[in-house]
C-alpha positions in Angstrom: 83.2 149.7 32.2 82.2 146.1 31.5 84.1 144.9 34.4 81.6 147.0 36.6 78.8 145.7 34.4 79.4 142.2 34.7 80.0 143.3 39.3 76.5 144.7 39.3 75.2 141.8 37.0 76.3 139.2 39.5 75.6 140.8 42.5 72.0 141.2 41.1 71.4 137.6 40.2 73.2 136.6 43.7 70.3 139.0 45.0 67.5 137.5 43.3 68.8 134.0 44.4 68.8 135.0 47.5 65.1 136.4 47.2 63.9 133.2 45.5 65.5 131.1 48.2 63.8 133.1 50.7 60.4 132.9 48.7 60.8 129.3 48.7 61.6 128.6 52.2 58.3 130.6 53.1 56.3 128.4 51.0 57.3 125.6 52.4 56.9 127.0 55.7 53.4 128.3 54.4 52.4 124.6 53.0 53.4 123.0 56.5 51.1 125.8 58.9 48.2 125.1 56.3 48.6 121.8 56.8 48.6 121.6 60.3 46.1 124.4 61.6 44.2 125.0 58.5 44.2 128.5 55.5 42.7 130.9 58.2 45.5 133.3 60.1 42.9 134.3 62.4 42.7 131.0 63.8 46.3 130.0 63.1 48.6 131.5 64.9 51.6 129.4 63.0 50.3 131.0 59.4 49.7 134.7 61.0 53.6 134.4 62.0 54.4 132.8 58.2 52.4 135.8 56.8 54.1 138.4 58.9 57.6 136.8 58.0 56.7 136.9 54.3 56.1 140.5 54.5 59.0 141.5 56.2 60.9 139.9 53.0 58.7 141.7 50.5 57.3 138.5 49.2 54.0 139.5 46.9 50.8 139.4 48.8 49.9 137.3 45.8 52.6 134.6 45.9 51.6 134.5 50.0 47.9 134.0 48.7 48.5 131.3 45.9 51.1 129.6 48.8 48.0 129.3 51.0 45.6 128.3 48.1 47.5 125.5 46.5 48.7 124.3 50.8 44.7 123.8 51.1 44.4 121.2 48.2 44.1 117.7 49.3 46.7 116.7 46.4 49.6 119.1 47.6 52.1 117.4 49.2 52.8 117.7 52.7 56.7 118.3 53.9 58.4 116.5 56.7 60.7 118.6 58.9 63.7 117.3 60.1 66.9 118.4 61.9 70.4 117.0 61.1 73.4 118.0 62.9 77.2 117.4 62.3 80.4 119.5 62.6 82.2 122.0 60.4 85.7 122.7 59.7 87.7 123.1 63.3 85.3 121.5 65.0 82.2 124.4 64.5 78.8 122.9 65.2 76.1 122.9 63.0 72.2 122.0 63.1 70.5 122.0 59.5 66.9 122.6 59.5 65.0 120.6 56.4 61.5 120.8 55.4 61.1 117.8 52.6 59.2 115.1 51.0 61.7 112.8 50.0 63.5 112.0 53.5 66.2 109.6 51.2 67.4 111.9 49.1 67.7 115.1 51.4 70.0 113.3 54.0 72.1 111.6 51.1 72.7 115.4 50.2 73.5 116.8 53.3 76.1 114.4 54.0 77.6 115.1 50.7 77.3 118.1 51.7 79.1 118.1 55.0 81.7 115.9 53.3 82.4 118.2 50.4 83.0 121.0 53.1 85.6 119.6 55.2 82.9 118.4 58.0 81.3 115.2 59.4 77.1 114.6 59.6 76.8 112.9 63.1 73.9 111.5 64.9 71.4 112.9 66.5 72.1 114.8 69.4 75.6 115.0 68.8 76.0 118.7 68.8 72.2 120.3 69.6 73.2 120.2 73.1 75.2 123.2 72.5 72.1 124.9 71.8 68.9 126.4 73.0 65.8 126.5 70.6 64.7 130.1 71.9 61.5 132.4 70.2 63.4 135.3 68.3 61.6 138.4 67.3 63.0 141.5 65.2 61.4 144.4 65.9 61.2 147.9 64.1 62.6 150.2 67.1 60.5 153.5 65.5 57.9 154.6 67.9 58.5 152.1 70.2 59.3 152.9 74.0 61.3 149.8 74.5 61.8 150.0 78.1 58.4 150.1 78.9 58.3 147.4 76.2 60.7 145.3 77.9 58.7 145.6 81.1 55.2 144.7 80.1 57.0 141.1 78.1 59.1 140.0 81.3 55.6 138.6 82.5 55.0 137.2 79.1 58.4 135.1 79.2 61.2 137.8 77.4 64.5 136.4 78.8 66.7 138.8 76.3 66.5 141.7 74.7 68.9 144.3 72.9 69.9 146.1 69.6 70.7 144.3 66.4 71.1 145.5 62.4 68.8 143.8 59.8 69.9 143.0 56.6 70.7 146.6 55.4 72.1 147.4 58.5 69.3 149.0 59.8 68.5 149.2 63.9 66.3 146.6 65.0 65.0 146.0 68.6 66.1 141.9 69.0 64.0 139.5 71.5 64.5 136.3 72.8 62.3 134.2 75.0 62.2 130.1 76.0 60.5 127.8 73.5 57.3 127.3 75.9 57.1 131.3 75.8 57.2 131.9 72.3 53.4 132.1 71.6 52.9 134.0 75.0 55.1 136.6 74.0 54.2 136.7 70.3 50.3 137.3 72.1 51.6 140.0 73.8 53.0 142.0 71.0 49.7 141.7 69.3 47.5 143.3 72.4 49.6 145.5 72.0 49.6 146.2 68.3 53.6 145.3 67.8 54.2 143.8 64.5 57.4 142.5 64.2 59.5 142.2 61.2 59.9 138.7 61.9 59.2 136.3 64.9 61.2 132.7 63.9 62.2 129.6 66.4 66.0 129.5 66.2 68.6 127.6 68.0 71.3 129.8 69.8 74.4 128.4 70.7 75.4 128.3 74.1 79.0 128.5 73.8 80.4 130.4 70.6 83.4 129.2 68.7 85.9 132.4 67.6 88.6 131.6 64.9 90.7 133.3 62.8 89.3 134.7 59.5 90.8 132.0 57.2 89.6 129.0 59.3 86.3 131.1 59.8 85.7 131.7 55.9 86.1 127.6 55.9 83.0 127.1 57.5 80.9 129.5 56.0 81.5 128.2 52.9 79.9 125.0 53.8 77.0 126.6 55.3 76.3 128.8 52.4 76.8 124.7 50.5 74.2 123.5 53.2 71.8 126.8 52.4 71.9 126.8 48.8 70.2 123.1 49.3 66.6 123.2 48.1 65.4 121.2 51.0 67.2 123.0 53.8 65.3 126.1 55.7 67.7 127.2 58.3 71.4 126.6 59.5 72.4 127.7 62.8 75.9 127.1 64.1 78.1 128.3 67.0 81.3 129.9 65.4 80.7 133.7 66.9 
């Protein structure tokens, strides 16, 4: 019995470090849409998108509020984002997106980083050329007739678009469009009152990397190093 106690205890705080990673990463992505188009979603697309993500992870609406509030003070400090790439174990590539206000000691700990898991930080453009920074949207597939869907967005820039699981494993409608498309096709949905569950700018690798589990389980242990960084938003690499 205290086995399974102590199970559920840990998968409960992993949970909730998950959840405040997630918080925190929104924050920051809340602070730098503030700071660049101002506290009104109306007139900013970038913080309607924020807001939007935010509630698709459950964050309060008053955490999202206060985010916005304290983003719209001329002492908050403002975050610099920056992408550093590098390789995993076996050769995986990986891109590290960072959102920070101390540029020295974020790439001294993504190195260590990189070097504690068995990779190598290069330089930059060393491995994004194996990816495409493409506008991803999640959608909820309930009510939606996504072939008609699918139509009306091919004039708005949709270049993919299939079935995915969420988190829980539940369905969810996946679309992908060019960088230069993203807004058009983020308008679109709105006209036609399609909220997704999230809408994000992610780099998809071009060529995937397959390996065995062992050798697989390698490199996602230094992402899951590289994500547990409190400077680091995103990690995309290209082991499939």
């Amino acid at each position: 019995m205290g086995r399974i106690f102590e199970t559920r205890k840990a998968t409960m705080f992993a949970r909730w470090d998950r959840m405040s990673k997630m918080f925190a990463r929104i924050g920051k992505e809340i602070t730098i849409a503030v700071k660049k188009g101002g506290p009104n979603p109306d007139s900013n697309p970038a913080l309607r998108r924020v807001i939007q993500n935010a509630r698709a992870a459950n964050m309060p609406k008053d955490k999202v509020e206060s985010a916005i509030k304290k983003a719209s003070g001329h002492d908050t400090a403002g975050y610099e984002e920056v992408l550093y790439e590098g390789y995993g174990p076996h050769g995986v590539a990986i891109l590290v997106e960072c959102a920070t206000d101390n540029i020295v000691r974020t790439v001294a700990n993504i190195r260590h980083h990189f070097m504690k898991g068995g990779g190598s930080m290069g330089n930059s453009n060393s491995v994004s050329f194996q990816f495409k920074r493409m506008g991803v949207f999640r959608l909820n597939p309930a009510g939606l007739d996504v072939e008609t869907l699918e139509l009306d967005l091919i004039d708005a820039g949709l270049e993919e678009m299939g079935e995915t699981t969420g988190e829980k494993g539940e369905a969810q409608v996946l679309l992908r469009c060019g960088l230069a498309d993203f807004g058009h096709v983020a308008k679109a949905l709105e006209d036609r009152k399609v909220t997704p569950l999230s809408s994000e700018l992610e780099y998809i690798p071009q060529t995937p990397v397959s390996l065995p589990e062992a050798k697989a389980t390698a490199v996602l242990k230094l992402v899951d190093l590289l994500e547990q960084d409190e400077d680091v938003q995103k990690v995309f690499h290209n082991l499939a």
